[in-house]
TORPA-4810 file (N, C-alpha, C, O; in nm, 3 decimals):
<nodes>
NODE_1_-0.483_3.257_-2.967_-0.550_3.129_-2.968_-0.475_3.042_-3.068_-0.442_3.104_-3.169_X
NODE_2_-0.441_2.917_-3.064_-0.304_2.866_-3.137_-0.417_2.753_-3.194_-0.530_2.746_-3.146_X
NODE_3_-0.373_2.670_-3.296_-0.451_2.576_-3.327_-0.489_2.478_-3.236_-0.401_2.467_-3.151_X
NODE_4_-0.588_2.396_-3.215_-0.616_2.280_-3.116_-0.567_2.150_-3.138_-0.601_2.097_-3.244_X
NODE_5_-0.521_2.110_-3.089_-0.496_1.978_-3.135_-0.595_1.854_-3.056_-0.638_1.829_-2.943_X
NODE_6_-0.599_1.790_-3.210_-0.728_1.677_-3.209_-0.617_1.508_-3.158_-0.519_1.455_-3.210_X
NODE_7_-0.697_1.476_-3.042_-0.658_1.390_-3.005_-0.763_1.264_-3.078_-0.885_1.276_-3.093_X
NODE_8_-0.702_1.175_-3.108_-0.779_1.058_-3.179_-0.829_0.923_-3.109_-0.745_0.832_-3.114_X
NODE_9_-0.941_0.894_-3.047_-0.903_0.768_-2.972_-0.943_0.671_-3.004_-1.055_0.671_-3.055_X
NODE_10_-0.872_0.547_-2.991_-0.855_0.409_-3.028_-0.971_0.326_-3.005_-1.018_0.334_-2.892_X
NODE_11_-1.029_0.243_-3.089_-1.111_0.175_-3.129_-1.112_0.083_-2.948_-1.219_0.047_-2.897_X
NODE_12_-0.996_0.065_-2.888_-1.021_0.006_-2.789_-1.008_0.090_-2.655_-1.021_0.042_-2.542_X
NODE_13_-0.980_0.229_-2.686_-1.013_0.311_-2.585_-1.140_0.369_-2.570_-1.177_0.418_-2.463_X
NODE_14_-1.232_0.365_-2.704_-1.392_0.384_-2.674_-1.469_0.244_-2.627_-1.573_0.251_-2.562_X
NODE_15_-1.409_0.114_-2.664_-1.516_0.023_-2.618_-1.456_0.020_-2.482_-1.556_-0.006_-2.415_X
NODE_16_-1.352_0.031_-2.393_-1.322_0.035_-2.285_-1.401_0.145_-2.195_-1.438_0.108_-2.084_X
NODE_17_-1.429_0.275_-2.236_-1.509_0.366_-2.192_-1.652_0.296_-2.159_-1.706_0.296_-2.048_X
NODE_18_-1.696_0.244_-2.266_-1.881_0.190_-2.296_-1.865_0.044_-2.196_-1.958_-0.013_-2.139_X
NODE_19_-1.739_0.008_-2.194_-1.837_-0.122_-2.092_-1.775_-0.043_-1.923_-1.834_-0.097_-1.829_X
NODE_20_-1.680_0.062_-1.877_-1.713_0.084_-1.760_-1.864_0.200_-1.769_-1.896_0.232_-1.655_X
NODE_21_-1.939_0.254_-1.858_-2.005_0.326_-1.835_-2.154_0.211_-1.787_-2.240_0.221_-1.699_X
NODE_22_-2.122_0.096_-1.907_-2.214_0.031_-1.843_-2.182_-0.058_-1.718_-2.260_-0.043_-1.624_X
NODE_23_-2.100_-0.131_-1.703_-2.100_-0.170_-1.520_-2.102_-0.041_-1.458_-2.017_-0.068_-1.373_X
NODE_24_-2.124_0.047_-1.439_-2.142_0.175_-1.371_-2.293_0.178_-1.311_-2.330_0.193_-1.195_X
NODE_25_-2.391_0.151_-1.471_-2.530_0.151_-1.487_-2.581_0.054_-1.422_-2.673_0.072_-1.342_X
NODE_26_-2.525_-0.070_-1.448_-2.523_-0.186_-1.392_-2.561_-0.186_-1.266_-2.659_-0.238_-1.214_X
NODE_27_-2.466_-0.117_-1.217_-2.392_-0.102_-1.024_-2.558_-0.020_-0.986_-2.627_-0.051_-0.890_X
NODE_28_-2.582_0.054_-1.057_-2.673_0.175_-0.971_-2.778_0.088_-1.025_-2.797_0.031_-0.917_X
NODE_29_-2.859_0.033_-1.101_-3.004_-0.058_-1.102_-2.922_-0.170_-1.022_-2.836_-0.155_-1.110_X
NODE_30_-2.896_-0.216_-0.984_-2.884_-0.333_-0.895_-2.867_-0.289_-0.719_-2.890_-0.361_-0.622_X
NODE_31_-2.820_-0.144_-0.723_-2.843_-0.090_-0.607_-2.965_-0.059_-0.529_-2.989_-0.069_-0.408_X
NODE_32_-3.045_-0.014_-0.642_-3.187_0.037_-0.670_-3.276_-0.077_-0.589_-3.330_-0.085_-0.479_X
NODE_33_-3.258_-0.187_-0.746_-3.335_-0.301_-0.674_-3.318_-0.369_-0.544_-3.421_-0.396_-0.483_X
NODE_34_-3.220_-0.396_-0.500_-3.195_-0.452_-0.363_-3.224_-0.362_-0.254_-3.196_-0.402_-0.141_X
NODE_35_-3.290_-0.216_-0.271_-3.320_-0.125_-0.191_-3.473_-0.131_-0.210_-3.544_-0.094_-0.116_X
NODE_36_-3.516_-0.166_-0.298_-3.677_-0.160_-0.362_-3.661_-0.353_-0.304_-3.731_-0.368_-0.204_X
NODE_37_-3.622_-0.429_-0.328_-3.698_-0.559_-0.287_-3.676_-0.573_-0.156_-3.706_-0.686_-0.118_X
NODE_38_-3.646_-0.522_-0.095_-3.644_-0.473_0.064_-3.819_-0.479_0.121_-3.907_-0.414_0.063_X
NODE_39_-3.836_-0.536_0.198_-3.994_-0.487_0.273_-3.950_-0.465_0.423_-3.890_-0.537_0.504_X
NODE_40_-3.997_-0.349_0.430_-4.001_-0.270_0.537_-4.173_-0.267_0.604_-4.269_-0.200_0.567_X
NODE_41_-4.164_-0.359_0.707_-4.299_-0.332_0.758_-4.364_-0.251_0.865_-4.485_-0.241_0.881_X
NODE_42_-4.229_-0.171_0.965_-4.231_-0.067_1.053_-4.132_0.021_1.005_-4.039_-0.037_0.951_X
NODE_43_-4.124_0.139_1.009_-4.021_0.233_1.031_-4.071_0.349_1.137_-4.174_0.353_1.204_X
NODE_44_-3.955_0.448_1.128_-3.950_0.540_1.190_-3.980_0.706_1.101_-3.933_0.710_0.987_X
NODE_45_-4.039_0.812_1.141_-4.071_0.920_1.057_-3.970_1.044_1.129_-4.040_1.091_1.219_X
NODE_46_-3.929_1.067_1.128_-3.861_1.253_1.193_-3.856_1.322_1.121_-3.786_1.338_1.021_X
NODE_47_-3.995_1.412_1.203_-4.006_1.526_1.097_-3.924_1.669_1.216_-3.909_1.674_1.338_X
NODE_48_-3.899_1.740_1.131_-3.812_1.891_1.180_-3.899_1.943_1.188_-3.966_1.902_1.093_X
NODE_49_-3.989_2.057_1.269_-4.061_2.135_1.134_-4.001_2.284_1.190_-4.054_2.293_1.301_X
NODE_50_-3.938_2.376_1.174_-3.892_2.525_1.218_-4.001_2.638_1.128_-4.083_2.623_1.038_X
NODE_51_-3.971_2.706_1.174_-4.010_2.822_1.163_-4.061_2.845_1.036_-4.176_2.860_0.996_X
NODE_52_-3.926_2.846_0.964_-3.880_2.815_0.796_-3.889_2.722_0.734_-3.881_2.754_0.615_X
NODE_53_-3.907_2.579_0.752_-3.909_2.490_0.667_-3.957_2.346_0.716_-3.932_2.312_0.832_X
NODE_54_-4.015_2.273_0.642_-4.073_2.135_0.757_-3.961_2.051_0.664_-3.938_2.076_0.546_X
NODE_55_-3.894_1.942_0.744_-3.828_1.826_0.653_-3.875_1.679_0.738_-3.887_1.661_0.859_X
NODE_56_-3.898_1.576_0.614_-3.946_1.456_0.697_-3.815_1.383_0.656_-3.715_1.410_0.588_X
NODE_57_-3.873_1.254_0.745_-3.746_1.164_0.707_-3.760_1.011_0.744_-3.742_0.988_0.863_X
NODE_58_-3.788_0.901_0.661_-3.824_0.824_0.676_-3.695_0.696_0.669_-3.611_0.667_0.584_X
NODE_59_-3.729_0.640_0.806_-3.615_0.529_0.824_-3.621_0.389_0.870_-3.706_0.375_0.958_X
NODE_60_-3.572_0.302_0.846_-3.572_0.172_0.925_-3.575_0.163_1.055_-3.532_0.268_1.104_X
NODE_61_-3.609_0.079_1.141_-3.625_0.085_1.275_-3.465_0.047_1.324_-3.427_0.038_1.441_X
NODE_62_-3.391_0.028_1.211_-3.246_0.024_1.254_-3.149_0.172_1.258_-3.046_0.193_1.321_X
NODE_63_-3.222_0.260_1.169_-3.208_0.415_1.138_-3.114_0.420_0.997_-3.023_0.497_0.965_X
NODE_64_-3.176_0.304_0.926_-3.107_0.333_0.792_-3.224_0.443_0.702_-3.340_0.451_0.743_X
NODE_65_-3.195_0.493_0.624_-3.261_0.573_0.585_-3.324_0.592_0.428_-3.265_0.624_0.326_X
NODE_66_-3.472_0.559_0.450_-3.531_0.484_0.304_-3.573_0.625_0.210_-3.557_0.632_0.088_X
NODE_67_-3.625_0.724_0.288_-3.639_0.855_0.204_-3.655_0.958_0.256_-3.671_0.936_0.376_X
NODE_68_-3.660_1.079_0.230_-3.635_1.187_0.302_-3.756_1.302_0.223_-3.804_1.251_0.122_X
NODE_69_-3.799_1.419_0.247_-3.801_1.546_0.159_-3.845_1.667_0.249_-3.861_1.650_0.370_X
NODE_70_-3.863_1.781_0.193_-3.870_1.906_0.260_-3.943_1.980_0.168_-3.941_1.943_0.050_X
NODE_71_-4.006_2.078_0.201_-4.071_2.141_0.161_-3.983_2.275_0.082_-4.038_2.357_0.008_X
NODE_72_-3.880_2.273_0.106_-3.837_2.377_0.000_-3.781_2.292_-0.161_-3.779_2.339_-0.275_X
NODE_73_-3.740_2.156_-0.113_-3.750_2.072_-0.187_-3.818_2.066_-0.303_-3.762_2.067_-0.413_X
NODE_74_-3.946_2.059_-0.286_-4.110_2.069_-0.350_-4.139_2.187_-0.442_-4.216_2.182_-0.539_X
NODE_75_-4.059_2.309_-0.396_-4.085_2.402_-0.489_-4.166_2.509_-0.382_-4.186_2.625_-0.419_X
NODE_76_-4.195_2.480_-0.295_-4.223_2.574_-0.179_-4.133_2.701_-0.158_-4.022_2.659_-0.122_X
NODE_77_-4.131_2.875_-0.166_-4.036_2.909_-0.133_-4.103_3.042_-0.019_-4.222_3.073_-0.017_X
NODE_78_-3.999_3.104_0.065_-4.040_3.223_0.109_-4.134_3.146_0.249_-4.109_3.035_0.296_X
NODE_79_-4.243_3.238_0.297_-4.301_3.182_0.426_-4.372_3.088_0.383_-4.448_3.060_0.475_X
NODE_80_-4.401_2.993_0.256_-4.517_2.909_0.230_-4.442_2.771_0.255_-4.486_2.659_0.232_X
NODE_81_-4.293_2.812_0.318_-4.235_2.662_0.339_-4.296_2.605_0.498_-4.313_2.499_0.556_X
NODE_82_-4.309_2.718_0.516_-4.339_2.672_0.702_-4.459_2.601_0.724_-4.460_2.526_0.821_X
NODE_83_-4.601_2.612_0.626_-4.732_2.616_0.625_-4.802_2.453_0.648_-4.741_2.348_0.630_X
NODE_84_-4.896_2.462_0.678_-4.913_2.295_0.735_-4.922_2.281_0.561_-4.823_2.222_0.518_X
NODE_85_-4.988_2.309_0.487_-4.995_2.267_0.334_-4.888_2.197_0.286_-4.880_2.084_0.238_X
NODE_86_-4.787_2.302_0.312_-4.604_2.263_0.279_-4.607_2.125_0.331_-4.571_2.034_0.257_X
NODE_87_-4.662_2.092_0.500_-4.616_1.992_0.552_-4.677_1.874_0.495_-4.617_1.768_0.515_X
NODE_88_-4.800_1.872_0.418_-4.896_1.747_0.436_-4.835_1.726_0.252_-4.849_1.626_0.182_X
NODE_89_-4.782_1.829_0.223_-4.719_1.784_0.068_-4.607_1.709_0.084_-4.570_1.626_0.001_X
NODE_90_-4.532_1.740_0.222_-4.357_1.642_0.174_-4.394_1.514_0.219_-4.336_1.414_0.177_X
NODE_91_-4.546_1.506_0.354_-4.536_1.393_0.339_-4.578_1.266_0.232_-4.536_1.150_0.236_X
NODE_92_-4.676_1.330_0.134_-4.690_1.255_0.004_-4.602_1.209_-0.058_-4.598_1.093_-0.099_X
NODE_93_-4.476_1.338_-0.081_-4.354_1.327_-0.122_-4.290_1.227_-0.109_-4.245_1.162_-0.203_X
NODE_94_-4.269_1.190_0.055_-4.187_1.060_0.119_-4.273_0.916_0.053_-4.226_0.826_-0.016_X
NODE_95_-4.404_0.933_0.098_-4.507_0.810_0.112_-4.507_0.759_-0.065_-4.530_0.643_-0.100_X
NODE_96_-4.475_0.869_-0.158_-4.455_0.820_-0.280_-4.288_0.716_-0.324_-4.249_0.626_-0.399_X
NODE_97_-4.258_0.772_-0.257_-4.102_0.722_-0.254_-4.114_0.604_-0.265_-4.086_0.532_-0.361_X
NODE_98_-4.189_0.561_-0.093_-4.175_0.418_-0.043_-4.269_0.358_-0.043_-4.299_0.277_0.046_X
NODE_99_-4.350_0.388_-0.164_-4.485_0.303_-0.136_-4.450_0.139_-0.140_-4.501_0.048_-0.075_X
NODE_100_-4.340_0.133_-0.245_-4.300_0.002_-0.305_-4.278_-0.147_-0.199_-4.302_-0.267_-0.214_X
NODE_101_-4.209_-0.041_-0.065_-4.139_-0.105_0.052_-4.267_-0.170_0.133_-4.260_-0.262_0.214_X
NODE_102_-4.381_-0.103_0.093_-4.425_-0.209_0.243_-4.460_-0.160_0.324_-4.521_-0.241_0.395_X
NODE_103_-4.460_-0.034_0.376_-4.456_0.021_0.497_-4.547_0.046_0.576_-4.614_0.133_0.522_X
NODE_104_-4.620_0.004_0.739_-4.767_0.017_0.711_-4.787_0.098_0.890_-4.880_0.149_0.952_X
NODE_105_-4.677_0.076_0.912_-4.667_0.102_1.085_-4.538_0.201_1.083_-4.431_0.179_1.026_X
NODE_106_-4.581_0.333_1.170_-4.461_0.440_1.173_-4.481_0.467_1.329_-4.578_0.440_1.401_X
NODE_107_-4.364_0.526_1.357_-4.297_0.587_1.509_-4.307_0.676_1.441_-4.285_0.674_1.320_X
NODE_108_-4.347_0.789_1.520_-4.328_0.942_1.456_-4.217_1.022_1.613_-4.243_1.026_1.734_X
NODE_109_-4.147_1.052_1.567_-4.040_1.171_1.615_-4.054_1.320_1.572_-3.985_1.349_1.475_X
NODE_110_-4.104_1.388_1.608_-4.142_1.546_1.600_-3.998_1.631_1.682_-3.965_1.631_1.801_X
NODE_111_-3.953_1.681_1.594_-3.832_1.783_1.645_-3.897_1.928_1.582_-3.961_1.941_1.478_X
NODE_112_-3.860_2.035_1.681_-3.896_2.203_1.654_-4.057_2.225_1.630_-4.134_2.134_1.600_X
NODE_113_-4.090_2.347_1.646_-4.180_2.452_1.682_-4.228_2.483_1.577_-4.299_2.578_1.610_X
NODE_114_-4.244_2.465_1.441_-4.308_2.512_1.376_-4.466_2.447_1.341_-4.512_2.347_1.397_X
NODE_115_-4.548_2.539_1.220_-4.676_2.514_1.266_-4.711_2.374_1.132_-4.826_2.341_1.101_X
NODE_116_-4.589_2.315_1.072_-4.625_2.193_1.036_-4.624_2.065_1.120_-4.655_1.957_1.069_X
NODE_117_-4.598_2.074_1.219_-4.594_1.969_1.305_-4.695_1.884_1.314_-4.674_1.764_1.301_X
NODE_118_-4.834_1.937_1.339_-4.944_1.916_1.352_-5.015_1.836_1.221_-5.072_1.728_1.238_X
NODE_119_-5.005_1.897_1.097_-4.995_1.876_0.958_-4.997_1.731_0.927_-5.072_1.648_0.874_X
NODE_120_-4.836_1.743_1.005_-4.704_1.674_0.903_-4.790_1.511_0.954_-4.818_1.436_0.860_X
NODE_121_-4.825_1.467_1.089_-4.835_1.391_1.167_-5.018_1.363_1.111_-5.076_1.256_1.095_X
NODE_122_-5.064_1.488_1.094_-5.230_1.415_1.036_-5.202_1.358_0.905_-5.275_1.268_0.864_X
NODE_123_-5.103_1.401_0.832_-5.116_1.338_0.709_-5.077_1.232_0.680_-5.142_1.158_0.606_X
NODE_124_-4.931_1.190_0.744_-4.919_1.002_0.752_-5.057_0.946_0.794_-5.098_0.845_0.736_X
NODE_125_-5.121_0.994_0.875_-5.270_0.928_0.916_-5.346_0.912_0.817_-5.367_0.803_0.764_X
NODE_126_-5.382_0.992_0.792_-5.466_1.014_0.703_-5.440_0.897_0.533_-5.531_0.849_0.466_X
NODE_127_-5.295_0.882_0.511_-5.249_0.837_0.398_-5.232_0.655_0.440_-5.177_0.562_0.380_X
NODE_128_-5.300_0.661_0.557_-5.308_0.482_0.537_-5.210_0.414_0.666_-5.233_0.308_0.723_X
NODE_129_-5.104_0.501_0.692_-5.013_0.479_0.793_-5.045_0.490_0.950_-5.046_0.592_1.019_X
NODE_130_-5.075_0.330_0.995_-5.079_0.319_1.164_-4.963_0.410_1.252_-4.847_0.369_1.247_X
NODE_131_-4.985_0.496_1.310_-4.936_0.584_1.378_-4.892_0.486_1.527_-4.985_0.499_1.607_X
NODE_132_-4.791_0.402_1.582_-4.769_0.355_1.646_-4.792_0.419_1.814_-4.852_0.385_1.917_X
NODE_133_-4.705_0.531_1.769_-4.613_0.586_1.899_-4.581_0.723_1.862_-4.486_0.729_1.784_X
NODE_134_-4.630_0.830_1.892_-4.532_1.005_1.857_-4.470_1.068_1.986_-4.538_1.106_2.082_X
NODE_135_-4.342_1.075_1.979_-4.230_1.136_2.089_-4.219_1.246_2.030_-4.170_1.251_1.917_X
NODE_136_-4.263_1.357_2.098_-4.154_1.489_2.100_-4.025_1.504_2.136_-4.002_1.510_2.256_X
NODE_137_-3.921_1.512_2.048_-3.778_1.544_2.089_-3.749_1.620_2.060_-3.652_1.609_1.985_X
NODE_138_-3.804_1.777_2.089_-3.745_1.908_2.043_-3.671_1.952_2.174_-3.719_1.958_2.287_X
NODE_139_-3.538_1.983_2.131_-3.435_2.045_2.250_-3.461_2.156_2.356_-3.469_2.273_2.321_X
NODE_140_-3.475_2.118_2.489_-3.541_2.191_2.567_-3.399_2.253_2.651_-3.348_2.155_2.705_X
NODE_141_-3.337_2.348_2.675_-3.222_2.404_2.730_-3.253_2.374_2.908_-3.373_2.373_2.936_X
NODE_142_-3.182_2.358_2.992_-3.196_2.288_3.118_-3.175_2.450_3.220_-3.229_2.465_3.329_X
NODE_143_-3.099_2.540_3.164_-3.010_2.626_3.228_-3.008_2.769_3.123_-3.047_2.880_3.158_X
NODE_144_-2.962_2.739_3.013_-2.939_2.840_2.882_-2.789_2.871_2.890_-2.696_2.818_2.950_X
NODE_145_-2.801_2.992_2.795_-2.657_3.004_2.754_-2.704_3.122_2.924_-2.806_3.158_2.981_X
NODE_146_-2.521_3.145_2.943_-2.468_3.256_3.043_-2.527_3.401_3.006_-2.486_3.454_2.902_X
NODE_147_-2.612_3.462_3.078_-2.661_3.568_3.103_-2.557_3.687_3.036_-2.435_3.679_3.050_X
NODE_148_-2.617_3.790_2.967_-2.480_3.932_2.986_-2.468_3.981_3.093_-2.550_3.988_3.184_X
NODE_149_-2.356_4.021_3.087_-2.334_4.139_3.214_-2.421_4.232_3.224_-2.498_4.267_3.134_X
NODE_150_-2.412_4.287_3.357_-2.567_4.363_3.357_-2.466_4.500_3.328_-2.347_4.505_3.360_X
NODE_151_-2.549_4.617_3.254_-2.482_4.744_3.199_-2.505_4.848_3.305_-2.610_4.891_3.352_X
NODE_152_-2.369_4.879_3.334_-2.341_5.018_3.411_-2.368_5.154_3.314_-2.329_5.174_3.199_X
NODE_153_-2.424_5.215_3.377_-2.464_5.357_3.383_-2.420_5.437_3.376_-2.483_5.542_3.385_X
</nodes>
């Protein structure tokens, strides 16, 4: 281990550091706000919910995307991610996000089989949110994958 050598830096290489750290800071609260003074008076919800895990996802009716969460997210782990409980928690999760925006009318999109589905969809209700319209778009196979060969004897 050899001695270290101490590099010294210049009175104008630290104030050069401190003002990009602050336009940095700058950049991200001004990002913030122009995302928060936004009013959003419809969006869209897609929730996943599988087996394993429910995730919501809350978006503009253009499909920009204002907040998201999941239940493993939350601190949920093991089979208690799948559980309608899990589900009616991420949606608080989201609805806390965006309370700021405005939001008062949702499209709900339901993708997969799991048993938050049901949950996920009473609890935007329940939390104040006009339920417009709910489409199921969980992937339905037309044909499937190619059969195996059948086994000789």
């Amino acid at each position: 281990m050899g001695k270290k050598k101490i590099i010294a830096q210049s009175e104008q290489d630290v104030l050069r550091e401190e003002q990009e750290l602050s336009a940095a800071q700058k950049k991200a609260v001004l990002g913030s706000d122009k995302i928060r003074s936004r009013r959003v008076e419809k969006a869209r919800a897609f929730i996943q919910s599988s087996y394993n895990n429910t995730i919501l996802t809350l978006t503009t009716m253009d499909g920009d995307v204002l907040a998201w969460a999941s239940s493993g997210g939350l601190g949920f782990k093991g089979p208690k991610k799948a559980t309608p409980f899990a589900a009616s928690k991420v949606v608080e999760a989201v609805l806390e996000k965006v309370k700021k925006l405005g939001v008062r009318e949702v499209v709900v999109f339901v993708k997969g089989i799991g048993s938050g589905r049901e949950a996920a969809i009473r609890a935007l209700g329940s939390h104040g949110l006009e339920i417009s319209a709910i489409k199921d778009i969980t992937p339905i196979p037309h044909n499937g994958c190619r059969p195996r060969k059948v086994r000789r004897v």
